[in-house]
C-alpha positions as CSV (number, residue, x, y, z in Angstrom):
1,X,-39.5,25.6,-169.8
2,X,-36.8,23.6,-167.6
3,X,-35.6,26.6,-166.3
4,X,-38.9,27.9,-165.4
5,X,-39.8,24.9,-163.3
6,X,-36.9,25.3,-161.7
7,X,-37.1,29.0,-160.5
8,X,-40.7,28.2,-159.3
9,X,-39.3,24.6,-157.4
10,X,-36.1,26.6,-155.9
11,X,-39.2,29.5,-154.9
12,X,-41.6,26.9,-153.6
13,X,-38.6,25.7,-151.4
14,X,-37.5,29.2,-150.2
15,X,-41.5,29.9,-149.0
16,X,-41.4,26.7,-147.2
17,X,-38.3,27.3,-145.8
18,X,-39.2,31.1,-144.7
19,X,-42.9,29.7,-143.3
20,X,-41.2,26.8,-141.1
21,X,-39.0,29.2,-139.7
22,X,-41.0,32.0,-139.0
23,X,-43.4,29.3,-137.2
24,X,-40.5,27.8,-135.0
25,X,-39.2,31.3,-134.0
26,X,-42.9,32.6,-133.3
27,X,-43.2,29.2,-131.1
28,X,-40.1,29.8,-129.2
29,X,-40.9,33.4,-128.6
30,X,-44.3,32.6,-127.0
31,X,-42.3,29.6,-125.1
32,X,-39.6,32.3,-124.0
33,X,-42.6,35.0,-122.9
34,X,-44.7,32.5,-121.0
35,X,-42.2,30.8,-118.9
36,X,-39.7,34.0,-118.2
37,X,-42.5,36.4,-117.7
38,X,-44.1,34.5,-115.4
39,X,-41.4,33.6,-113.5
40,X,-39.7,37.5,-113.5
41,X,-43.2,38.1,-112.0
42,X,-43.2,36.3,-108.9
43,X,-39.5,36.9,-108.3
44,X,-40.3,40.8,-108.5
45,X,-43.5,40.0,-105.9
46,X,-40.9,37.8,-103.4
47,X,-38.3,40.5,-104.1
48,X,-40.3,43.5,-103.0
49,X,-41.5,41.6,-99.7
50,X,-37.9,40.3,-99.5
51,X,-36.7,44.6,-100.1
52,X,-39.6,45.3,-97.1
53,X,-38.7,42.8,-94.8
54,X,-35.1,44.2,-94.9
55,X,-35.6,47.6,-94.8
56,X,-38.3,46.5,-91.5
57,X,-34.9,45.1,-90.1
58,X,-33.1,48.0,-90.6
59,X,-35.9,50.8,-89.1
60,X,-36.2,48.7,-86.1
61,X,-33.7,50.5,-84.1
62,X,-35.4,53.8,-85.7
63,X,-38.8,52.7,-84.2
64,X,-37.5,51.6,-81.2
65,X,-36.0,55.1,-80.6
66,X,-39.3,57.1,-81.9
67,X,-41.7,54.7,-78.8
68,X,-38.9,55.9,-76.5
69,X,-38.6,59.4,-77.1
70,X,-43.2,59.1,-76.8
71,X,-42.1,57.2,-73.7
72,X,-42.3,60.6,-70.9
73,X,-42.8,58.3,-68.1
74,X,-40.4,55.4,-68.7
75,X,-42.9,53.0,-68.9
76,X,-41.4,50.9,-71.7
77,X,-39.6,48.1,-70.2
78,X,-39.5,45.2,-73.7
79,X,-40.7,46.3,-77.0
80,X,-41.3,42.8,-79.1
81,X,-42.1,43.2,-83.3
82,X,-44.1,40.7,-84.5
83,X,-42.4,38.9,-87.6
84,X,-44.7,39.5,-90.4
85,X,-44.0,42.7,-92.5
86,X,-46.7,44.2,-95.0
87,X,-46.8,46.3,-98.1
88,X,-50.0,47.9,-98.1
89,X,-51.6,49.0,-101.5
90,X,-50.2,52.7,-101.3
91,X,-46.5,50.8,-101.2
92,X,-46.2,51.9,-97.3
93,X,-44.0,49.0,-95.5
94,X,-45.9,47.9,-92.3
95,X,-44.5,47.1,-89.2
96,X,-46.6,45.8,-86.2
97,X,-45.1,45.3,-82.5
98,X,-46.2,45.4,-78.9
99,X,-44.9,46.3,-75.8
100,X,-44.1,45.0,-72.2
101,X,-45.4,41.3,-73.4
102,X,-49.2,42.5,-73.9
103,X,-49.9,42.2,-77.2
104,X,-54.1,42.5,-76.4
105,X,-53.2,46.1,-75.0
106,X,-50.2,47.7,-75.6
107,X,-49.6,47.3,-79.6
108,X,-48.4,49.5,-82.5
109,X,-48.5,49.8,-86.0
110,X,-44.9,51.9,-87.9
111,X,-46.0,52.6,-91.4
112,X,-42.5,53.5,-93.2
113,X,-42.3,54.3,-96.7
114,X,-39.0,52.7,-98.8
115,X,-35.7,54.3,-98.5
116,X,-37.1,57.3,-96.5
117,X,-35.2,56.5,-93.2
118,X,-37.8,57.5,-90.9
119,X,-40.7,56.7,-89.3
120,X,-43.5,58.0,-91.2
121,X,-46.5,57.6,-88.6
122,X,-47.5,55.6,-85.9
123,X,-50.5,54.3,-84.4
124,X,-51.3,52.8,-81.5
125,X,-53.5,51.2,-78.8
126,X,-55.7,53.3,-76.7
127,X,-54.5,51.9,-73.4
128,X,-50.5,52.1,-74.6
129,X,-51.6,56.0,-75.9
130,X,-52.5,56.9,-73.2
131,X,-49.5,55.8,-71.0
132,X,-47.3,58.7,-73.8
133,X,-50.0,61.0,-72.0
134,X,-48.0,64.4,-71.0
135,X,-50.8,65.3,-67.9
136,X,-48.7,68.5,-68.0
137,X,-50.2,69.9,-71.1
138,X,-53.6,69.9,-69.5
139,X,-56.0,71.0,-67.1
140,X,-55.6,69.0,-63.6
141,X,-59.5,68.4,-63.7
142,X,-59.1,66.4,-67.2
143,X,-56.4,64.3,-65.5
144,X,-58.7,63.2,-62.8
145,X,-61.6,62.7,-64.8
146,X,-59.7,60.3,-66.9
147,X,-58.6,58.8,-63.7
148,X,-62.1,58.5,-62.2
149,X,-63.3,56.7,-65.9
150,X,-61.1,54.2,-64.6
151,X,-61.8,50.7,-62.4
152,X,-59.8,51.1,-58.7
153,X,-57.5,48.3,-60.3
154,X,-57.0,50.2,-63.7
155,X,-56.6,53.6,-62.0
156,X,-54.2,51.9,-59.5
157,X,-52.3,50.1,-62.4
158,X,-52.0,53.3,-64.7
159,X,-50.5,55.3,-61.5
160,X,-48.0,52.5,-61.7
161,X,-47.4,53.0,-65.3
162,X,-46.8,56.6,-65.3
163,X,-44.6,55.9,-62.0
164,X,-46.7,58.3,-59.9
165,X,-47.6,55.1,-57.3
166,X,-44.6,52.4,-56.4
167,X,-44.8,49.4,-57.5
């Protein structure tokens, strides 16, 4: 009978033993998951804007060279990129810029994709597009419709632009 209250004491103490520590590791687990998963999170968020702000820095020059080569009539004399960089919901890097210090007409929009090493697309203003306007590839008429759509000042400032009139 000794013996048997033994083995069940010795039992009873083993269970306890084996419950307590199955709570504590169970506790530290959950204390391990909540504070390191959360904080893995944001570092992965501010590490992906950190990744696209770098890559921005580097495709600059690439941008730069892609306006120039739309440039026909020399007509970009300061290209300025705004600082902030976005990730849009498709994972494209955006990259937003103006030129000749008028950000109100002469802006564009560089949509790169990570680690590609080229300019994907481009958009940009009406009034800067149509400054990359090659009037070769079209009828003279069209040119000077466009032309007449235009106020005297406008007409007289696009001339300018395209460096058909001095300045």
């Amino acid at each position: 009978m000794k013996n048997t209250i033994k083995v069940v004491c010795v039992l009873f103490l083993i269970i306890v033993i084996a419950v307590i520590l199955l709570i504590f590791q169970n506790k530290h687990q959950n204390n391990i998951n909540d504070l390191g998963g959360n904080d893995s999170m944001q570092e992965n968020e501010k590490s992906d804007q950190e990744q696209a702000e770098e890559y921005a820095e580097k495709m600059k020059p690439k941008i730069e060279k892609h306006l120039h080569k739309r440039d026909i009539h020399h007509f970009i004399k300061k290209i300025t990129f705004e600082n902030q960089v976005t990730i849009n919901p498709m994972g494209h890097i955006i990259i937003r810029g103006y030129i000749n210090d008028k950000p109100e007409r002469f802006s564009f929009e560089a949509l790169l994709r990570y680690e590609s090493d080229k300019v994907d697309s481009m958009s940009y203003d009406p009034d800067l597009s149509d400054r990359f306007e090659n009037w070769d590839d079209f009828d003279p008429q069209v040119k000077e419709d466009f032309l007449n759509s235009l106020s005297k000042k406008e007409r007289e400032q696009y001339l300018k632009d395209i460096g058909e009139k001095e300045k």
